[in-house]
C-alpha positions in Angstrom: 82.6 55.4 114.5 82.6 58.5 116.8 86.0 59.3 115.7 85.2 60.8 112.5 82.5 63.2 113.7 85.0 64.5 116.3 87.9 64.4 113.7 85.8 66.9 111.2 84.9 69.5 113.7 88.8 69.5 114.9 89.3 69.8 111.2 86.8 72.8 110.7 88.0 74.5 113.8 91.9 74.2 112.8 90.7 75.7 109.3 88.5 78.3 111.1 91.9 79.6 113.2 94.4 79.6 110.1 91.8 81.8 108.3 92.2 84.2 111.3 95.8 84.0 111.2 96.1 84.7 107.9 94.2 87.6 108.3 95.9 88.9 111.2 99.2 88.4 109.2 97.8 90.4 106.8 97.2 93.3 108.7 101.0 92.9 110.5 102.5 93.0 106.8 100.2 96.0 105.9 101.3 97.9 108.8 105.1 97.0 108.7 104.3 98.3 104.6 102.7 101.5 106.0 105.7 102.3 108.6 108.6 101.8 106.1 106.5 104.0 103.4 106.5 106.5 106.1 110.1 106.0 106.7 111.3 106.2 103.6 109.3 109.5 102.7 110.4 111.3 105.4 114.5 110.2 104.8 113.6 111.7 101.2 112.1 115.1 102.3 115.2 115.2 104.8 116.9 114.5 101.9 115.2 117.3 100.3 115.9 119.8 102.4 119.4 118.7 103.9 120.9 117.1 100.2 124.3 117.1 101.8 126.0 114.9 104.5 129.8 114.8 106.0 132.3 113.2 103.8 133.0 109.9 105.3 136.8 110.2 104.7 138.1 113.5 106.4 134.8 112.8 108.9 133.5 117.0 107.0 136.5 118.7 108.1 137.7 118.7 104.4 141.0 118.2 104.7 144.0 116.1 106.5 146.9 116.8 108.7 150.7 115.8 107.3 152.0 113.6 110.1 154.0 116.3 111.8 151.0 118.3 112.1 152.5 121.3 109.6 151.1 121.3 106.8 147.0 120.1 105.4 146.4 118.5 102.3 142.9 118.5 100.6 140.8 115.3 101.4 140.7 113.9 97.2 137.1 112.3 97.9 135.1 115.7 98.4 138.0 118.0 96.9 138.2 119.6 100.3 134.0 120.8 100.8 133.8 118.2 103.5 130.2 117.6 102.2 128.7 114.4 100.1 125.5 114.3 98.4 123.4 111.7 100.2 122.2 108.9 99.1 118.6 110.0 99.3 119.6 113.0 97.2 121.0 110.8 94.2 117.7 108.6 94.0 115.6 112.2 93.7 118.1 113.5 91.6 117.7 110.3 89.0 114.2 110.5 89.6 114.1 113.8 87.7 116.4 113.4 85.2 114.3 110.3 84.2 111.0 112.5 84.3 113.0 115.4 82.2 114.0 113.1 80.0 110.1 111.8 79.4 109.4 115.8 78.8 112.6 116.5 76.1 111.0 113.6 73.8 110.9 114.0 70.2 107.6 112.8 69.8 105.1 115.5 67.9 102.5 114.7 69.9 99.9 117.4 71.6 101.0 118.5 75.3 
């Protein structure tokens, strides 16, 4: 009989401990939330200031050697800027056309 007195305070102690976990689990999933927030903001404000990136083709140098090494030929992916628009920038750049788009409604209500 002295097995069920010892087998509910193991029981309440187990619980006591996952509660704790759980809570501490919490907090490492809040602060893995926090760090990628921070991460992504600060690739978008890069983003922001720095819209362009190196063509991934001609590696930014906008065009290509013929295989003598005469002649160059415009790279046909960035039409010979060497540049790209970053990914970051085409998310920001949807972002306001959706929010124009929101402003250019026909709707006659009061602004």
């Amino acid at each position: 009989m002295s097995i069920h007195p010892a087998t509910a305070i193991s029981t309440a102690a187990t619980h006591g401990s996952d509660l704790a976990a759980t809570a501490q689990t919490a907090g490492q999933v809040a602060t893995v939330a926090l760090i990628v927030t921070i991460a992504v903001s600060l690739y978008l404000l890069g983003c922001l200031i720095w819209p362009f990136g190196k063509c991934r083709r001609c590696k930014g140098v906008g065009k290509f050697k013929s295989p003598f090494g005469r002649a160059y030929r415009h790279c046909g992916k960035c039409d010979g800027s060497g540049l790209r628009v970053r990914l970051g920038r085409h998310v920001i750049n949807h972002i306001r056309a959706v929010h124009g788009a929101g402003d250019n409604s026909t709707s006659k209500g009061k602004r």
